[in-house]
C-alpha positions as a Markdown table, in Angstrom:
| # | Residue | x | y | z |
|---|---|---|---|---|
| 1 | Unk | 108.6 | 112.0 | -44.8 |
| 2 | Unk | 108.9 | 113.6 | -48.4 |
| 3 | Unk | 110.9 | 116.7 | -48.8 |
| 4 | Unk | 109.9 | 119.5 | -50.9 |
| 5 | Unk | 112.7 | 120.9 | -53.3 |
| 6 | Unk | 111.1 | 123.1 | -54.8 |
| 7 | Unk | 108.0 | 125.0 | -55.1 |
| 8 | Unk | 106.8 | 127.7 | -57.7 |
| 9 | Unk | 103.2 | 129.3 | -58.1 |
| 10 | Unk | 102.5 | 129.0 | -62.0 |
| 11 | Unk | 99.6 | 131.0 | -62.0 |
| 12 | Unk | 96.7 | 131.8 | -59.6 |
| 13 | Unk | 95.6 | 129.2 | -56.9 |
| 14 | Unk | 98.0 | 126.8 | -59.4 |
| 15 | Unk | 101.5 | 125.9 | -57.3 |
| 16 | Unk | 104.1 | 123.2 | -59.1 |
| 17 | Unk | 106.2 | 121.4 | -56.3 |
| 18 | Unk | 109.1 | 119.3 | -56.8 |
| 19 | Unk | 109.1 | 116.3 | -53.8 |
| 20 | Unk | 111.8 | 113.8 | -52.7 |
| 21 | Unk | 110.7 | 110.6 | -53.2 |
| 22 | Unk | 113.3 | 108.5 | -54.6 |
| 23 | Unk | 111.3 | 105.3 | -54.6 |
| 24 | Unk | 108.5 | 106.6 | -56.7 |
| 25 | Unk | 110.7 | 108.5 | -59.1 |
| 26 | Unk | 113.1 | 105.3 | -59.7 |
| 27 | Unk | 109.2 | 103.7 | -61.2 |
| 28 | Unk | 107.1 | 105.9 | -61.9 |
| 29 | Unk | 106.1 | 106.7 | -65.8 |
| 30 | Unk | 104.2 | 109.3 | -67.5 |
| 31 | Unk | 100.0 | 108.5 | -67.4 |
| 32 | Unk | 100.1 | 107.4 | -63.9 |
| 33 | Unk | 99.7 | 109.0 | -60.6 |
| 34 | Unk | 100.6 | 109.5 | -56.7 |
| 35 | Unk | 98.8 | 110.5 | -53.6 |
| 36 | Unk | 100.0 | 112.7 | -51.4 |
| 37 | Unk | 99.1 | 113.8 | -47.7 |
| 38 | Unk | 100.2 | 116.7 | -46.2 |
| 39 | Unk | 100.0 | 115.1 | -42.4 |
| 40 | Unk | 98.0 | 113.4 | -40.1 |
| 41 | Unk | 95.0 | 115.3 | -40.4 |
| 42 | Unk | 95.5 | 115.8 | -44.2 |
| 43 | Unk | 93.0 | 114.8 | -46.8 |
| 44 | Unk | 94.5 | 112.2 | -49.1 |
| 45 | Unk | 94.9 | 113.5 | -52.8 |
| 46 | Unk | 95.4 | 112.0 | -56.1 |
| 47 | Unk | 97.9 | 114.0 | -58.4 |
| 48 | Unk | 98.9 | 112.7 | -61.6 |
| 49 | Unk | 102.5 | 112.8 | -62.3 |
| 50 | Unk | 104.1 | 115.7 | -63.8 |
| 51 | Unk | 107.5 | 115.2 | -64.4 |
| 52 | Unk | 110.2 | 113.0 | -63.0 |
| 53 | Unk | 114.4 | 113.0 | -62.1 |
| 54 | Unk | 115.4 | 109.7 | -61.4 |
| 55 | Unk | 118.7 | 110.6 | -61.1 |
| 56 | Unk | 117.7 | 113.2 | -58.6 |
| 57 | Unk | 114.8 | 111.2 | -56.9 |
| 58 | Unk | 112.2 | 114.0 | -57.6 |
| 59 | Unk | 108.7 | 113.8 | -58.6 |
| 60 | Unk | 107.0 | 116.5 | -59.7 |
| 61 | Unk | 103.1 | 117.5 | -58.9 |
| 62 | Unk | 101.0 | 120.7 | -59.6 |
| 63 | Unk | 97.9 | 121.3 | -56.9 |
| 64 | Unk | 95.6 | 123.5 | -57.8 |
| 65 | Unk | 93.5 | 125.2 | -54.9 |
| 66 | Unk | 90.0 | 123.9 | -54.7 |
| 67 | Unk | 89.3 | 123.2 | -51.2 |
| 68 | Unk | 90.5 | 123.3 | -47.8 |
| 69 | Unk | 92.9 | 120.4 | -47.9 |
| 70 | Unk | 94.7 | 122.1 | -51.3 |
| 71 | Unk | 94.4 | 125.8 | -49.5 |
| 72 | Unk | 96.8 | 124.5 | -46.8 |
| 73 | Unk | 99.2 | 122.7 | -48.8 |
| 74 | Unk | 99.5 | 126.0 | -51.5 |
| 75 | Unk | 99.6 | 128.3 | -48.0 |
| 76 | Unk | 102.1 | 126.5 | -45.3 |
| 77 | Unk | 104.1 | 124.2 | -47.3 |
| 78 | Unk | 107.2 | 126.1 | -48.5 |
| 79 | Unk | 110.8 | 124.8 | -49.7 |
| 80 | Unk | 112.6 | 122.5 | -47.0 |
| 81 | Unk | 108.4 | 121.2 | -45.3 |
| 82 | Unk | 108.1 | 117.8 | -45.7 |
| 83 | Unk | 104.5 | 115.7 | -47.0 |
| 84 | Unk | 103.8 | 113.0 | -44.8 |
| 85 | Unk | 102.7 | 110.3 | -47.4 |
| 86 | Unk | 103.6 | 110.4 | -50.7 |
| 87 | Unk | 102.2 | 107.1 | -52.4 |
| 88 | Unk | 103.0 | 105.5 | -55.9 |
| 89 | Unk | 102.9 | 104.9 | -58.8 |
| 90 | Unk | 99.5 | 104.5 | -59.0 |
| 91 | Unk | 96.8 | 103.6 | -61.8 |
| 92 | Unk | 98.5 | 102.7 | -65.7 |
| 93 | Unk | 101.3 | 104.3 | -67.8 |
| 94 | Unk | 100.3 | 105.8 | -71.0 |
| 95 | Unk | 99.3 | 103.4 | -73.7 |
| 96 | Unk | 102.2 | 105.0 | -75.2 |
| 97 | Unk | 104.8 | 103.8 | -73.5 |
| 98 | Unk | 104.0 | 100.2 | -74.6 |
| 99 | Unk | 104.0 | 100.9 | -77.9 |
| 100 | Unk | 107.3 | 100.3 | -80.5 |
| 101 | Unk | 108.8 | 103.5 | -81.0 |
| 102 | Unk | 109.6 | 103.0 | -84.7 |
| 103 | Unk | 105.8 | 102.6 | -85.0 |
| 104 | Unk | 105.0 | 105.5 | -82.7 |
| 105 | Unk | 107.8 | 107.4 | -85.1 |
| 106 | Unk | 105.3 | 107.3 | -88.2 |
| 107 | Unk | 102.6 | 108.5 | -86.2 |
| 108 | Unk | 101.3 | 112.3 | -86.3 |
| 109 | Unk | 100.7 | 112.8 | -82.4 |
| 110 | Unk | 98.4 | 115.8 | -80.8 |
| 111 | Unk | 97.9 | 116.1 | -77.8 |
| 112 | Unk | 95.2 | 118.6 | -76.1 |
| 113 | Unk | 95.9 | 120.3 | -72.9 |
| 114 | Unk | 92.8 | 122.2 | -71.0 |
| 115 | Unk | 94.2 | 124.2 | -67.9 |
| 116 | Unk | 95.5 | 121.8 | -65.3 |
| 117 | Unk | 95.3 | 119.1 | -67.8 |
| 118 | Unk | 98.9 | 120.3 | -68.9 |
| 119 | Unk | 100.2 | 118.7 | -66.0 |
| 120 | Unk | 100.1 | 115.4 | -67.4 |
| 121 | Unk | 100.3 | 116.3 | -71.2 |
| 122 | Unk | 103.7 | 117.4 | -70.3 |
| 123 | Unk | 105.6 | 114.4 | -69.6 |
| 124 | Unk | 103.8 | 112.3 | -72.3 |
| 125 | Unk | 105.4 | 114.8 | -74.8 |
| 126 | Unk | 108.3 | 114.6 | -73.3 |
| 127 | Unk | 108.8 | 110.7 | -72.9 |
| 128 | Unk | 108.0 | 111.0 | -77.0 |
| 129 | Unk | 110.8 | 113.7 | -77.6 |
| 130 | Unk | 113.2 | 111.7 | -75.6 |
| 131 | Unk | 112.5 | 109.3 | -78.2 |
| 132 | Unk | 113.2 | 111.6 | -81.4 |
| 133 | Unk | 109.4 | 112.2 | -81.7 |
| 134 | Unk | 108.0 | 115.7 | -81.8 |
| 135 | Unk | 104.3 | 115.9 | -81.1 |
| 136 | Unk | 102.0 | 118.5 | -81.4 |
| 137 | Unk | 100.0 | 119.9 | -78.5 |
| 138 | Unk | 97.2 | 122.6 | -78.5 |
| 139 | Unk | 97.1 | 124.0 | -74.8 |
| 140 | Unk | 93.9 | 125.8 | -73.8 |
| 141 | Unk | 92.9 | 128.1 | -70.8 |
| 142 | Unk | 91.0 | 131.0 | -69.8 |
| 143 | Unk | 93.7 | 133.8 | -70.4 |
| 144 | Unk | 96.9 | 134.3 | -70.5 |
| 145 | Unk | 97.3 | 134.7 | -66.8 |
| 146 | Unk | 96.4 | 130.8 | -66.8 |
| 147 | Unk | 98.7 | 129.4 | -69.0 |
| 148 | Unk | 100.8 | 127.1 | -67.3 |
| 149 | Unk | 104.4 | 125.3 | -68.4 |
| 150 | Unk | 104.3 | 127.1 | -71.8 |
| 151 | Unk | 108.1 | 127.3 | -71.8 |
| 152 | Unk | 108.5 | 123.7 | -70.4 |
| 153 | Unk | 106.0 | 122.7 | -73.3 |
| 154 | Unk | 107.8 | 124.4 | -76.3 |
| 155 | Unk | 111.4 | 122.8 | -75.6 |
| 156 | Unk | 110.0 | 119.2 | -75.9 |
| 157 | Unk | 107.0 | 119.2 | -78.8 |
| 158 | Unk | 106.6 | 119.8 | -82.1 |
| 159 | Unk | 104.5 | 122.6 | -82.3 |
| 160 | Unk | 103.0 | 124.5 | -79.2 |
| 161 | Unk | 99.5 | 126.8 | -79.7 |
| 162 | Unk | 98.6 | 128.3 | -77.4 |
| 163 | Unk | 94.3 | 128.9 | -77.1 |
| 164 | Unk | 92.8 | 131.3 | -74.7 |
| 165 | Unk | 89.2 | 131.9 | -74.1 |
| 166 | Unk | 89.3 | 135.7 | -74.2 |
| 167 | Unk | 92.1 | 136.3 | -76.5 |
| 168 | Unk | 94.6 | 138.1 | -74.2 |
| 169 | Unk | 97.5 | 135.7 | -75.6 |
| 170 | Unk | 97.6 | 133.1 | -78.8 |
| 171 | Unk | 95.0 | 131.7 | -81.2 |
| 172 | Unk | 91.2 | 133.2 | -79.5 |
| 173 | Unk | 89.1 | 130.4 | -79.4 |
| 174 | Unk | 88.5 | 127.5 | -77.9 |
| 175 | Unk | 91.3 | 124.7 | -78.1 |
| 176 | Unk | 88.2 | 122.8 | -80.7 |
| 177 | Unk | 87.8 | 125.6 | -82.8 |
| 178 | Unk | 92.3 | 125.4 | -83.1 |
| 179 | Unk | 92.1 | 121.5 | -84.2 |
| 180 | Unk | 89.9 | 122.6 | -86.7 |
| 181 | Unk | 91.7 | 125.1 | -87.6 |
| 182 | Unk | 94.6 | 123.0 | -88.2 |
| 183 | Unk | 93.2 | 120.0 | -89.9 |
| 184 | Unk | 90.8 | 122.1 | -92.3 |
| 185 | Unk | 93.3 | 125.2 | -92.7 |
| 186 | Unk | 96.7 | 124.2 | -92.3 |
| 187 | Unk | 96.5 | 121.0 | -93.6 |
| 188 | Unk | 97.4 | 118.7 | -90.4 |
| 189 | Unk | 96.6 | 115.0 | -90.6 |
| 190 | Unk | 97.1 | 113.3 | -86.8 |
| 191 | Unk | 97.3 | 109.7 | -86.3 |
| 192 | Unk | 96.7 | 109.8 | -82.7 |
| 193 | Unk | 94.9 | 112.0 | -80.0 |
| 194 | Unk | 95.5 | 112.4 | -76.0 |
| 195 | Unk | 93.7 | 114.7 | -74.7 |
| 196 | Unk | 93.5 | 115.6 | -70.7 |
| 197 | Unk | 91.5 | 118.9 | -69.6 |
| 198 | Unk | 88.2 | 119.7 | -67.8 |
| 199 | Unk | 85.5 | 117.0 | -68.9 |
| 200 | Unk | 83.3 | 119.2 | -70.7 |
| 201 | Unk | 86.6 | 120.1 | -72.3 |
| 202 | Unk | 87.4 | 116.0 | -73.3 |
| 203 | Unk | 83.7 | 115.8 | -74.5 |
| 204 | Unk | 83.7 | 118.0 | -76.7 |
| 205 | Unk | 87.2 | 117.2 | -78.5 |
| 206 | Unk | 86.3 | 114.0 | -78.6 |
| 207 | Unk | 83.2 | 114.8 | -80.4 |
| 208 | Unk | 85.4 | 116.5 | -83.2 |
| 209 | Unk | 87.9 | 114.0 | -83.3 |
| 210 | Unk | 85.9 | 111.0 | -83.7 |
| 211 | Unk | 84.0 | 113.4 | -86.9 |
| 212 | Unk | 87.3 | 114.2 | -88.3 |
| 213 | Unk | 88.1 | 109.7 | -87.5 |
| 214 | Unk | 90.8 | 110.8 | -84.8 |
| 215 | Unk | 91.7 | 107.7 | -82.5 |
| 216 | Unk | 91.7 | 109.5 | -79.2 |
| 217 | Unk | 92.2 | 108.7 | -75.9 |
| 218 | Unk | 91.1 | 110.6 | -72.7 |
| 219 | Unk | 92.9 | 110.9 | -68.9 |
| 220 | Unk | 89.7 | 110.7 | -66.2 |
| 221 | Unk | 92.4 | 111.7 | -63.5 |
| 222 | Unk | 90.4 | 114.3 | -62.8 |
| 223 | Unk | 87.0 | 112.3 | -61.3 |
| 224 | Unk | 89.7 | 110.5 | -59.0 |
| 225 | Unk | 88.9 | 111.0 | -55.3 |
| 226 | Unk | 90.2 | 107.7 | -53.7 |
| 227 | Unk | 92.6 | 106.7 | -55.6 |
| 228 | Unk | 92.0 | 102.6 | -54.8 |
| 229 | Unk | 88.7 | 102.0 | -56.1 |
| 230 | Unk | 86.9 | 101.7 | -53.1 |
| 231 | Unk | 85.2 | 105.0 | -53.0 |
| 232 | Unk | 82.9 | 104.7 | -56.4 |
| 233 | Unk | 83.9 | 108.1 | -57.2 |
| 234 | Unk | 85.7 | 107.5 | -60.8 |
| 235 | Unk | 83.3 | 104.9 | -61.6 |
| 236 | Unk | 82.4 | 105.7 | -65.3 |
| 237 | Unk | 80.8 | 103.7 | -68.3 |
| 238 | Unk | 83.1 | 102.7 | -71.1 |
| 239 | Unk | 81.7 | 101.4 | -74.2 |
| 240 | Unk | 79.4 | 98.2 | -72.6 |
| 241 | Unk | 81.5 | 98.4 | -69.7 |
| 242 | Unk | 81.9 | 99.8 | -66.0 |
| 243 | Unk | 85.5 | 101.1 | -65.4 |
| 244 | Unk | 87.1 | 102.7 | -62.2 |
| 245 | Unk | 89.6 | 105.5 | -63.4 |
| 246 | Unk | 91.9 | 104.7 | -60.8 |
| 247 | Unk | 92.6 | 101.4 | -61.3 |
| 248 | Unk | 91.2 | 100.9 | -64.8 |
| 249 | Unk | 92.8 | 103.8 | -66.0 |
| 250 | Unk | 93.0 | 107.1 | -65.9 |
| 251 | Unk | 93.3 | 106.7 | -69.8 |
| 252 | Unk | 90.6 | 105.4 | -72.0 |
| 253 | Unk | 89.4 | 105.3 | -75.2 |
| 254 | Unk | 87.2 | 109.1 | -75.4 |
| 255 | Unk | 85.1 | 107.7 | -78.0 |
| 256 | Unk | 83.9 | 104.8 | -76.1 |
| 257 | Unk | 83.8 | 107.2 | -72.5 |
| 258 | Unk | 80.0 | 107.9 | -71.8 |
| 259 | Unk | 80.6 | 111.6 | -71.2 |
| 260 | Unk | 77.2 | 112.8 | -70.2 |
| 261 | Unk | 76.5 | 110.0 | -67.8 |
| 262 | Unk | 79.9 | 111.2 | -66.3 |
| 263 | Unk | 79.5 | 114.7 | -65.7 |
| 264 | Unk | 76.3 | 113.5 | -64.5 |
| 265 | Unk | 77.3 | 111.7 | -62.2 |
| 266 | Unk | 79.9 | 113.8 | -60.8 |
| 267 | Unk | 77.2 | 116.6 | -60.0 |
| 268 | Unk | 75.1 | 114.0 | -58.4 |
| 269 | Unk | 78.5 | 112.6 | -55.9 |
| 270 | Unk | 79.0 | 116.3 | -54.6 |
| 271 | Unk | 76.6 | 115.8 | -52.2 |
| 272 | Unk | 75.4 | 113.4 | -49.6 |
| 273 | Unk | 72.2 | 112.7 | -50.9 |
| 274 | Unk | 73.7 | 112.2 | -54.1 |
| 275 | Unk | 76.1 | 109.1 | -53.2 |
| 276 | Unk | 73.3 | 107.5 | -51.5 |
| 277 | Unk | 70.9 | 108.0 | -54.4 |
| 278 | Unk | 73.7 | 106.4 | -56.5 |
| 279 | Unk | 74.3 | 103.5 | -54.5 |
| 280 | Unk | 70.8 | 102.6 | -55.2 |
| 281 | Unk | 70.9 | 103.1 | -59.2 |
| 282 | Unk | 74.3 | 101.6 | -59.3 |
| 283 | Unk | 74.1 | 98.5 | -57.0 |
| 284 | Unk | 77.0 | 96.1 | -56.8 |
| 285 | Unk | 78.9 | 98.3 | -59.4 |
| 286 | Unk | 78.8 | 101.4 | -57.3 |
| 287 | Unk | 81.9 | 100.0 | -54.9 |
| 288 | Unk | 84.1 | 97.8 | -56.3 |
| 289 | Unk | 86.9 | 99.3 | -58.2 |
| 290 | Unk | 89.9 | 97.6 | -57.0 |
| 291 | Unk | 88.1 | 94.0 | -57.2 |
| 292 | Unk | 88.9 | 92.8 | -53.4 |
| 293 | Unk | 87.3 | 95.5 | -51.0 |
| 294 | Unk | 84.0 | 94.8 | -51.8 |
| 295 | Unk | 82.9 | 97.8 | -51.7 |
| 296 | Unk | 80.0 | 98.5 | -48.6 |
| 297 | Unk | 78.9 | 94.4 | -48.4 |
């Protein structure tokens, strides 16, 4: 059983929890991911990691409510409950990590954060400024009722602006409209992009960034069901090939991720009908993620 240290609501239907798990936290690295279950009857869930104590042997996740298995976590979990399962690392660190710091030094990083996408931006800026490299990170959400880890995100990057859709708080636009902003009025020149959000979100920045010749790379946690590759759920086209975001990824390269087949796709999986009419399109690659299962053969 996993104790929970902490829990905090960050905004509505959005709850942060700090978990014992001293085995995951001794490994686990920013980019990759857990799943949790809250007991026997629980639904398994794949949360990407959003900060770590290894010291302390805590991990930390942020659930949003969007279903019945989330509602009862954010409702009868509390401080001192326990989740039954708490499984990882899972999926791939950050391409990142594996790179030499004095090269990462001479990049210009931004990241872009879209709601509960800055969950995982977090401790990618943070492994950087651990490093001595400040990174810049354009955080988007509805309003300013919905911005989440502002203060968390300010001690460890570079430059923090804050987007909201409305206006109510920061820059009033959408987190596009601010990276244009910044390369065309400010000046900014970025080396690198991560960006991790809603995938209409990801589409569209990658869009920009690959006009304004932007590496960027793209976190599909979000399409992650599973978490083993053996449900088809993540499966998504990348460049001339078929990836699994859980075990492929979650990080790509966005200008190679076929975006509209994606959010395609996931429209078509909500539904019974759907998954079966994708098993047909998608024959042997519909199943098959984690290469041993063999998906429904």
């Amino acid at each position: 059983m996993f104790p929970i240290v902490k829990k905090r609501q960050l905004a509505e239907n959005i709850y942060l929890f700090d978990v014992l798990a001293k085995r995951v936290a001794a490994k686990c690295l920013p980019g990759e991911f857990v799943i949790v279950k809250q007991d026997k009857q629980g639904e398994r869930i794949p949360l990407t990691v959003c900060d770590y104590d290894r010291e302390a042997g805590t991990v930390t996740i942020v659930i949003q409510v969007i279903g019945g298995s989330t509602r009862l976590i954010a409702d009868d979990l509390k401080e001192g409950d326990e989740f039954m399962d708490f499984v990882g690392p899972l999926g791939n660190a950050s391409d990142l990590i594996s790179e030499d710091i004095e090269e990462l030094k001479k990049k210009n990083i931004l990241f872009v954060a879209g709601g509960l996408g800055t969950a995982p931006v977090y401790p990618q800026v943070k492994w950087l400024y651990e490093r001595g490299i400040k990174a810049d990170v354009v955080q988007g959400a509805k309003s300013k009722d919905f911005v989440i880890l502002e203060d968390e995100l300010k001690s460890v990057s570079g430059n923090l602006y804050v987007c909201t859709d409305d206006g109510s708080y920061g820059f009033k636009g959408l987190v596009t409209d601010k990276i244009k902003d910044l390369v065309e009025n400010e000046g900014k020149k970025y080396d690198h992009c991560v960006v991790i959000g809603p995938m209409i979100m990801m589409k569209f920045v990658s869009l920009l960034t690959k006009e304004l010749g932007i590496p960027t790379i793209a976190s599909m946690n979000t399409i992650m069901v599973d978490g083993t590759g053996m449900c088809g759920a993540c499966r998504l086209s990348v460049g001339d090939e078929i990836k699994f975001a859980c075990v492929d990824g979650p990080e790509f390269d966005a200008h190679k991720i076929n975006f509209n087949e994606a959010l395609q796709r996931l429209q078509i999986y909500k539904t019974e009908e759907g998954r079966e009419l994708l098993k047909v399109i998608e024959g042997e690659t519909h199943h098959g993620g984690c290469g041993v299962c063999g998906g429904d053969k």
